[in-house]
C-alpha positions in Angstrom: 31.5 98.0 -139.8 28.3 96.4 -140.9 26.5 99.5 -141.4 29.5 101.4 -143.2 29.3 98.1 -146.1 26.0 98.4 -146.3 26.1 102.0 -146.9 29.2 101.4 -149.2 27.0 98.8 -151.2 23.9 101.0 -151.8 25.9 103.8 -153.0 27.3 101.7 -155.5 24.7 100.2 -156.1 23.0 103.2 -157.2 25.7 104.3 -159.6 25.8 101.4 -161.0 21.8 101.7 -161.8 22.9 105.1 -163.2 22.5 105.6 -167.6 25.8 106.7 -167.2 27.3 103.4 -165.9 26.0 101.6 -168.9 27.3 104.2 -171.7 30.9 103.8 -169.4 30.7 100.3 -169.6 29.8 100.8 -173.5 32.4 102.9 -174.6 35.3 100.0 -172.6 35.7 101.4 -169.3 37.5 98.7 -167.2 35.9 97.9 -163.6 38.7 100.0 -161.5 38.4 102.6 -163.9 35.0 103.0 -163.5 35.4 102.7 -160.4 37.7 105.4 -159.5 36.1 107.6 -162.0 32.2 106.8 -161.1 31.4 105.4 -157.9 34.4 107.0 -155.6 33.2 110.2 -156.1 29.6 108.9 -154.5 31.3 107.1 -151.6 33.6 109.6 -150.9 30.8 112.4 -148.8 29.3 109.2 -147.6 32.5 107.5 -145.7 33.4 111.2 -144.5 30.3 111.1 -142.6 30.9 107.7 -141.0 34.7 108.3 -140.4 33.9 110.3 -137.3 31.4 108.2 -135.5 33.5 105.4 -135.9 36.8 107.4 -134.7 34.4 108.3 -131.7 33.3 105.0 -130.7 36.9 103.5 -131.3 38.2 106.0 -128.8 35.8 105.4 -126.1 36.2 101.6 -127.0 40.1 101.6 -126.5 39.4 103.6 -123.3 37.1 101.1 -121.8 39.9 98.5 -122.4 42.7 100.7 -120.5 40.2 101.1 -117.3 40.6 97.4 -117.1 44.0 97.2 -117.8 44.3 95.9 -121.3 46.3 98.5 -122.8 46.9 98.8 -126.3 49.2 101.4 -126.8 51.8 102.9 -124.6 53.8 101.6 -121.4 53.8 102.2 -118.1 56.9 101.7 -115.2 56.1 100.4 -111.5 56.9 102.4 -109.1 56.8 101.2 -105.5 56.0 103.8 -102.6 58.2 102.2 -99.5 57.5 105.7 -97.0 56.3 105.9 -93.9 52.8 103.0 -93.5 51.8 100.9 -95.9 51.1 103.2 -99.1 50.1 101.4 -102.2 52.4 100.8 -105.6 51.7 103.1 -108.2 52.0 103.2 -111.9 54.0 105.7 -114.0 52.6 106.0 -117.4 55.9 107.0 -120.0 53.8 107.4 -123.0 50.2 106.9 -121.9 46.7 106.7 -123.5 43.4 108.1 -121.9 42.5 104.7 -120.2 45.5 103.9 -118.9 45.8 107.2 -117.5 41.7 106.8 -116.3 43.0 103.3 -114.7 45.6 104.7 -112.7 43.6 107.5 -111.0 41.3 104.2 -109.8 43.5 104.3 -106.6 42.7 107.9 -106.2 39.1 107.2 -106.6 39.3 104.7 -104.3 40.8 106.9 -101.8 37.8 109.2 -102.5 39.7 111.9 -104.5 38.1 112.6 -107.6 40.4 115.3 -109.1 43.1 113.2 -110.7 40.4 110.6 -112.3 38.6 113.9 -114.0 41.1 115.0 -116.2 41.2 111.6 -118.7 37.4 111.2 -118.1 36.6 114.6 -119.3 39.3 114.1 -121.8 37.9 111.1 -123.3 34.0 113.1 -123.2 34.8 115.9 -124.7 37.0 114.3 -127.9 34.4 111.6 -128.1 32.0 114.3 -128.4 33.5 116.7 -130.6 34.1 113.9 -133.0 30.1 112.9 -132.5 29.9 116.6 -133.8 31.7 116.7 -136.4 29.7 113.7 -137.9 26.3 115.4 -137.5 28.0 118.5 -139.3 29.2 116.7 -142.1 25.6 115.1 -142.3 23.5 118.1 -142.5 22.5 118.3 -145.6 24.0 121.5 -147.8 21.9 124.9 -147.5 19.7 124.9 -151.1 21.1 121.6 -152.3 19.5 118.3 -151.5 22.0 115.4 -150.7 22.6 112.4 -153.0 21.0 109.8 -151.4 18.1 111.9 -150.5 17.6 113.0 -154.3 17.8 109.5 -155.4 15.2 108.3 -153.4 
C-alpha cells in the first residue's frame, strides 16, 4: 500500500501545484470540494491502474495462507474414511476458496496424483494473471494522447 500513497500523494500533489488550484482556492472553494471537483478526477485513471495488481497479489496472498491451512473464508466438514486398511481423513470443503481447495488435494499429491491439485493451481494462475493483464492494459498509455503523469513531467 506504500506505493499506491505515494502515487496518491504525487497526483495530488501535482494538482495542487496546478494555476487552477489557486484561482479555486481564490474564488472559496472548500478543501472536499476541491477535492472532489480537482484532484479525484487525477486519482481516479491512477488507482484503476493499481486496483488490479493489488487484487492479483491479494489473491495469490490469501491462497498461500489456505495451502497452510489458515483459511479465511469458507468452511470445511471432516469426513473420516473407516473402509477397508487404513485410508486417511479427508476434508469436505462446503463453500471453499482456491487454497483451501489447493490444501486438500496435498494428500493427493502426496499420494503422487497430481490431477486433483491442478485444478485450484491453474485456477489461482490464470486469475492471478489475467488480473496482472488487465493492469498492464489499463497502463498503456492511450493511442495519440500522452498520459497525465507523463505530460507533467
Amino acid at each position: 500500500w506504500r506505493d499506491v500513497a505515494i502515487n496518491v500523494a504525487g497526483h495530488i500533489e501535482h494538482v495542487r501545484a496546478q494555476p487552477f488550484a489557486d484561482s479555486s482556492r481564490g474564488l472559496g472553494t472548500g478543501p472536499l470540494r476541491f477535492f472532489r471537483l480537482h484532484v479525484l478526477p487525477f486519482l481516479r485513471p491512477a488507482l484503476a491502474v493499481e486496483l488490479p495488481f493489488h487484487a492479483s497479489a491479494t489473491l495469490v496472498l490469501l491462497a498461500e495462507l489456505g495451502f497452510v491451512q489458515v483459511f479465511l473464508g469458507g468452511s470445511s466438514v471432516l469426513v473420516e474414511d473407516r473402509g477397508l486398511g487404513s485410508t486417511p481423513s479427508y476434508t469436505l470443503a462446503t463453500s471453499p476458496e482456491l487454497g483451501q481447495l489447493l490444501s486438500t488435494a496435498r494428500l493427493y499429491i502426496e499420494r503422487h496424483q497430481l490431477y486433483p491439485g491442478l485444478g485450484p493451481a491453474v485456477a489461482i494462475a490464470v486469475i492471478a494473471l489475467a488480473f496482472e493483464r488487465i493492469g498492464i492494459a489499463l497502463n498503456a498509455p492511450s493511442r495519440g494522447r500522452p498520459r497525465a503523469d507523463i505530460a507533467a513531467d
